[in-house]
N, C-alpha and C positions, 0 to 999 in steps of 0.2 A: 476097701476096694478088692481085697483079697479073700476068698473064703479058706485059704488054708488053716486046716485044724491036725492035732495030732495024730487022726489016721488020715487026712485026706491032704495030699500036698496039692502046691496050686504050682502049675510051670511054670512060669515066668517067674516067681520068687525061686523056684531051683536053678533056672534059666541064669537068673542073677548071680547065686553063691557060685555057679560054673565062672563063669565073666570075673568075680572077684578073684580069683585063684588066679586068673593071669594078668590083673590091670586094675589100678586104680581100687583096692578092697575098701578103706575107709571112705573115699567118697560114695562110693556104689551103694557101699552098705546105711552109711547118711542118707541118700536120698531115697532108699528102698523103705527105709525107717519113714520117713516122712511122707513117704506114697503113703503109708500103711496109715498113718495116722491121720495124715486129709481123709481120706475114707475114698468111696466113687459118691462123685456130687452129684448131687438132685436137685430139683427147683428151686430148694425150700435156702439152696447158697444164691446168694443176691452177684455172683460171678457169673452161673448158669441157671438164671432166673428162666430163659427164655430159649434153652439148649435141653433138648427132652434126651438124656443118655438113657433112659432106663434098655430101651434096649438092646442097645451096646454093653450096659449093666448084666445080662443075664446071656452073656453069650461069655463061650469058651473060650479064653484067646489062647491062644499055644504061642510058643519061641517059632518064630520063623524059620523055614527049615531051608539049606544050603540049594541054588538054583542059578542060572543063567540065561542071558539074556540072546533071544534070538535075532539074525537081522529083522524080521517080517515086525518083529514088535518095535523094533527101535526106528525103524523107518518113517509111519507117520510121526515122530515125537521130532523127527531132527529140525533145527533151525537153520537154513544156511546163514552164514556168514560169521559162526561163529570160531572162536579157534580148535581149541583143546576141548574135546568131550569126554566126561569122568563118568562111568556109567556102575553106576550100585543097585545094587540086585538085593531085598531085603536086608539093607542097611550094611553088606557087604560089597567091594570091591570087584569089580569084572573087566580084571585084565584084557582082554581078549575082544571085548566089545567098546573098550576106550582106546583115545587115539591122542596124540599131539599132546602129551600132558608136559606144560611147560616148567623151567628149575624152580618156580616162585612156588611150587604146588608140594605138598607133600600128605600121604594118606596118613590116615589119623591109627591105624590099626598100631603102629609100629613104634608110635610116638606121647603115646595117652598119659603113659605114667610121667610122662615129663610136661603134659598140655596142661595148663591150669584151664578147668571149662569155668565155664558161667560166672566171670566174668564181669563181666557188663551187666547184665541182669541175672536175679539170681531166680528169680520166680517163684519164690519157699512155697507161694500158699495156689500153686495150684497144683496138683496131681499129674496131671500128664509130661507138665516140666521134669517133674521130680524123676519120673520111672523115666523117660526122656535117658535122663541123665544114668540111672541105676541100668539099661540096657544099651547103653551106649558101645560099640563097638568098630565100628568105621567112622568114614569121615574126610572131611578134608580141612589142611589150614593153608590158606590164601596168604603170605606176607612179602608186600611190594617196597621193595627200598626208598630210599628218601630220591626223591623227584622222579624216579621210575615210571611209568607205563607202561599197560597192557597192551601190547598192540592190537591184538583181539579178544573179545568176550569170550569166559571161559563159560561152559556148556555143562553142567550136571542135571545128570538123569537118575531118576528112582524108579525102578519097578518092584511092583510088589508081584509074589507068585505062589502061591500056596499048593498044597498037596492035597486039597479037599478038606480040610480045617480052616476054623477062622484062624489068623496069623497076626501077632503084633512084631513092629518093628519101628526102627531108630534112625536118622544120621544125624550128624552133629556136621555145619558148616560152620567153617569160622574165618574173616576177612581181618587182616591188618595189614592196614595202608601207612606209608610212614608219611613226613614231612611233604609237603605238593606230590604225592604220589596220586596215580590214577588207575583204576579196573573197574573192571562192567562182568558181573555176574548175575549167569542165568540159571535158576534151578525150573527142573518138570516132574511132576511127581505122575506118575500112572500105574495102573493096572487093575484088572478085574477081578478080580477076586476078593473073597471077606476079609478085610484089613483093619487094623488098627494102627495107624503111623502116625510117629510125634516128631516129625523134624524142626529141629532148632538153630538155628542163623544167627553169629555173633557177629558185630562189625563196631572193629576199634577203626577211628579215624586219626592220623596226629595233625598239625597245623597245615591248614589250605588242602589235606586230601580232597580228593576226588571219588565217591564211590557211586555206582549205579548198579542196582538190584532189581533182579522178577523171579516172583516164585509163579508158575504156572499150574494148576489144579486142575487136572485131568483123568483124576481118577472113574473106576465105576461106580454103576452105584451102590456098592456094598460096601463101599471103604468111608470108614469114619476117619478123618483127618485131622487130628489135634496140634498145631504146632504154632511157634512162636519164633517173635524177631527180636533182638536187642540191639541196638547202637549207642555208641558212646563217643561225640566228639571234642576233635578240639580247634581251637579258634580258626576261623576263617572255613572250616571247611563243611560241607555238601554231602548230604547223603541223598539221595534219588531213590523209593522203594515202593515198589507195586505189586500185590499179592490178587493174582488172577483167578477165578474162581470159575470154569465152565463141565464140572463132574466133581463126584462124590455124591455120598450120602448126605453127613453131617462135616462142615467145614468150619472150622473152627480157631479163628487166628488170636495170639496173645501179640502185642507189638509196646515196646518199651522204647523209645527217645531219649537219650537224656545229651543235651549241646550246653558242653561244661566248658566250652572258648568261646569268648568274644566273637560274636559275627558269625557264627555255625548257622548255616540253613540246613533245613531239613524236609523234604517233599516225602510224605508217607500217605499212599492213595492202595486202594483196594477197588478191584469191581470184579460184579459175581453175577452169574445168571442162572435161576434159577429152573427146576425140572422134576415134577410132578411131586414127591415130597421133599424135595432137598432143604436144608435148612443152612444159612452163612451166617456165620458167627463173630464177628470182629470187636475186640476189647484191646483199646488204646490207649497208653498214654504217653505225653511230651513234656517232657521236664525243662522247661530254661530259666538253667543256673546261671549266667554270665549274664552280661550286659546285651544288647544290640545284635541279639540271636533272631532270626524268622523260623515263624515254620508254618509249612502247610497240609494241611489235610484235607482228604477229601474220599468220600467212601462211595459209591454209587451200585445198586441194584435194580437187574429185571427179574421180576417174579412174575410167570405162568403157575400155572394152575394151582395146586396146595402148594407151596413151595414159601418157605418165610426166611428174613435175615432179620439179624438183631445188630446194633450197632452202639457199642456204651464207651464213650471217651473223654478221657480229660485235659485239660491243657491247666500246666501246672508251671506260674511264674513263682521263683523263688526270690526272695528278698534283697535288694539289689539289681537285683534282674533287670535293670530301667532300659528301656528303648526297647523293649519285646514287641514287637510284628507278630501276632499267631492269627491264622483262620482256619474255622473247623467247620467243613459241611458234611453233611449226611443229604443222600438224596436216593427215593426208592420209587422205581415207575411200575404201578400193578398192572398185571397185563390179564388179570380174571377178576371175577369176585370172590375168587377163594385164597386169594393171596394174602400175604401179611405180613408187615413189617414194621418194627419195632425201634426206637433210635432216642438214645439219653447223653447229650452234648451237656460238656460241664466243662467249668472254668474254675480255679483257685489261683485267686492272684494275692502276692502281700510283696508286692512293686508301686511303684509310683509312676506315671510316663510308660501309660504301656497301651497298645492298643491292640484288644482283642476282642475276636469276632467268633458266634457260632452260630448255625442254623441246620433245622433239618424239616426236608418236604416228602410228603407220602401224596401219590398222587396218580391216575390215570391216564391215558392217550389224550393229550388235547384234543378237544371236539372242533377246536377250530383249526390247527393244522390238519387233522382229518377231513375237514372239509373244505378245504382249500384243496389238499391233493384228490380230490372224490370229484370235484369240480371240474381239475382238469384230466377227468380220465382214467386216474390212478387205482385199480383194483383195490378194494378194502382192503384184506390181507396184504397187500404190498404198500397199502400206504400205511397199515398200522407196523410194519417191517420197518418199512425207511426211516420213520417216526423213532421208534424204537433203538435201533441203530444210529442215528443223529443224539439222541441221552446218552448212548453208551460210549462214541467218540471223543466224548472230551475225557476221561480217563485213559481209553486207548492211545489216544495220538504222543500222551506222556511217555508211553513203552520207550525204554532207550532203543535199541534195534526193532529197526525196519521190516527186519525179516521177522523177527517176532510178532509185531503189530499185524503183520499178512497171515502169519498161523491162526494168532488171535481173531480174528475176523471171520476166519472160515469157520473157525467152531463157535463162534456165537450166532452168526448166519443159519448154521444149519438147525441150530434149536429154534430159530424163529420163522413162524408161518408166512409165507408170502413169501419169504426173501430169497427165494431161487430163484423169481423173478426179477432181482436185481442186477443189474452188470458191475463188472469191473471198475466202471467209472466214478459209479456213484459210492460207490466203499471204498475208493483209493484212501489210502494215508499218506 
């Protein structure tokens, strides 16, 4: 992945030995190791079978260079109703632009050498995890006491900002919820400029937590977005995670399960809308260890014009495992002939007493709801909207907050034809 040779350094491996001198050197230096040695993947790895990096491959990334965040930028991105807003600026901290950051919070910059990362999922064998981890530098760690509660969702923001170079960058969020603990976090990734960002999200659960997650994907379109999600629970408890895809280039999510308590459910859903070349990438998997664990998935895309997603997951009962509940859909609506979409649902069971289900459909505007709303009146373009927006609501309506599901809605609205001619009424949540 690196072309540094003995006359030619590469930044980011300098970038790194800088980072080691102040934090974490043997980890840094392990996962820099093992970037090095994954290599950058190509088709020809059955991980990014279906994920064309080459030209993210032959671009320059530089260390992100120190920047802040202005109101004008941070304004479209706010969600009301949420609490505390943490706003990171290329993988560092912006004072000045955060607000309400409550005692459960604490920034990762000052605390590293004593955080043990990764955790939950270690991700050895992909690349972007690794250097993830070997650039790590801010951050936040979430830990809510035994029966505790958030009273409101906490708000993190990333912008990316460059100097006229292409720029990579890092944050590392990490959730621990203790005993019947409960919090709702919300991340938004944005900005225009050429990026390469790999945010990583850990969430330990302990007995009967409570957790609710969205990652929001808003970037332009020259940000390649490589990140991953890990969870780890324990009996009886609930994780709720939905990774929202409406900008970027190439998006691309890693997402790890493992409900190691009795009774852990788990709701891991994703939806992406796609935009002239954009490609969504989602690689899953769900481990249940324990007895009478559920979980569900569900992944959904609109694809306009060249724009494709890939979706490869597995659902994976472990021996013992008896009374497993799992369902796994994939569901992708083309909205041209030039679109395309991709989707491999797998199962490994070696349980007894398990009921598991998987499906995935690739499929066009119904021609008969089409002409039902054609019939009575309904502009093509707004009946192929409404249409469109009716596939995408059932993933939307899951968003934990309200106020999110109303951001969400505007920006998928305005990428679809017709749909200015929709009211209020007909896209309430």
């Amino acid at each position: 992945m690196c072309s540094k040779t003995l006359d030619q350094a590469c930044p980011l491996c300098d970038a790194i030995e800088v980072l080691a001198e102040r934090s974490m050197r043997e980890r840094r230096m392990e996962a820099c190791e093992r970037w090095h040695n994954i290599g950058w993947p190509s088709r020809r790895s059955e991980a990014f079978r279906y994920c064309n990096l080459k030209p993210a491959a032959e671009t320059a990334w530089q260390p992100a260079p120190n920047a802040s965040a202005e109101a004008s930028e941070l304004e479209p991105l706010s969600i009301p109703g949420t609490g505390a807003r943490l706003v990171f600026v290329n993988g560092r901290f912006d004072a000045d632009a955060s607000a309400a950051i409550p005692s459960e919070v604490q920034l990762l910059s000052s605390i590293l050498n004593e955080t043990e990362l990764d955790r939950v999922a270690k991700f050895d064998d992909d690349p972007f995890a690794q250097l993830s981890t070997a650039m790590v530098e801010d951050g936040v760690l979430i830990e809510i006491p035994d029966g505790q509660e958030l009273a409101e969702p906490i708000h993190i923001v990333h912008l990316s900002k460059a100097n006229g170079e292409p720029i990579a960058s890092t944050l590392r969020v990490i959730i621990r919820l203790g005993r019947d603990a409960k919090a709702c976090v919300l991340e938004t990734w944005a900005g225009d400029c050429p990026a390469l960002v790999m945010p990583m999200t850990e969430v330990e659960l302990d007995e009967n937590a409570h957790c609710d997650h969205a990652r929001l994907v808003e970037h332009g379109d020259g940000v390649w977005h490589m990140g991953g999600v890990a969870s780890r629970q324990g009996a009886g408890s609930t994780f709720e995670s939905v990774v929202l895809t409406v900008g970027g280039h190439t998006v691309r999510t890693i997402a790890h399960s493992s409900l190691d308590g009795e009774g852990a459910h788990a709701a891991v859903r994703g939806f992406g809308i796609g935009d002239e070349h954009r490609h969504i990438d989602s690689r899953l998997r769900v481990d249940h260890m324990s007895p009478n664990c559920t979980s569900r998935e569900i992944f959904k895309h609109l694809l306009p014009d060249h724009s494709t997603s890939a979706f490869t997951a597995r659902i994976y009962v472990n021996e013992g495992a008896h009374g497993t509940d799992a369902v796994q859909t994939s569901r992708n609506l083309l909205l041209s002939d030039t679109a395309k979409a991709w989707s491999r649902p797998e199962l490994e069971i070696y349980a007894d007493d398990v009921k598991c289900t998987h499906g995935a459909t690739t499929g066009e505007i119904d021609p008969g709801g089409l002409f039902y709303l054609r019939a009575r009146g309904v502009p093509e373009a707004t009946a192929r909207a409404l249409l469109a927006w009716a596939f995408a609501a059932e993933v939307i309506n899951e968003v934990p907050v309200e106020s999110l599901r109303t951001h969400l809605a505007s920006r998928i609205l305005a990428q679809l034809p017709g749909a200015e001619a929709l009211d209020e009424g007909v896209v309430s949540l």
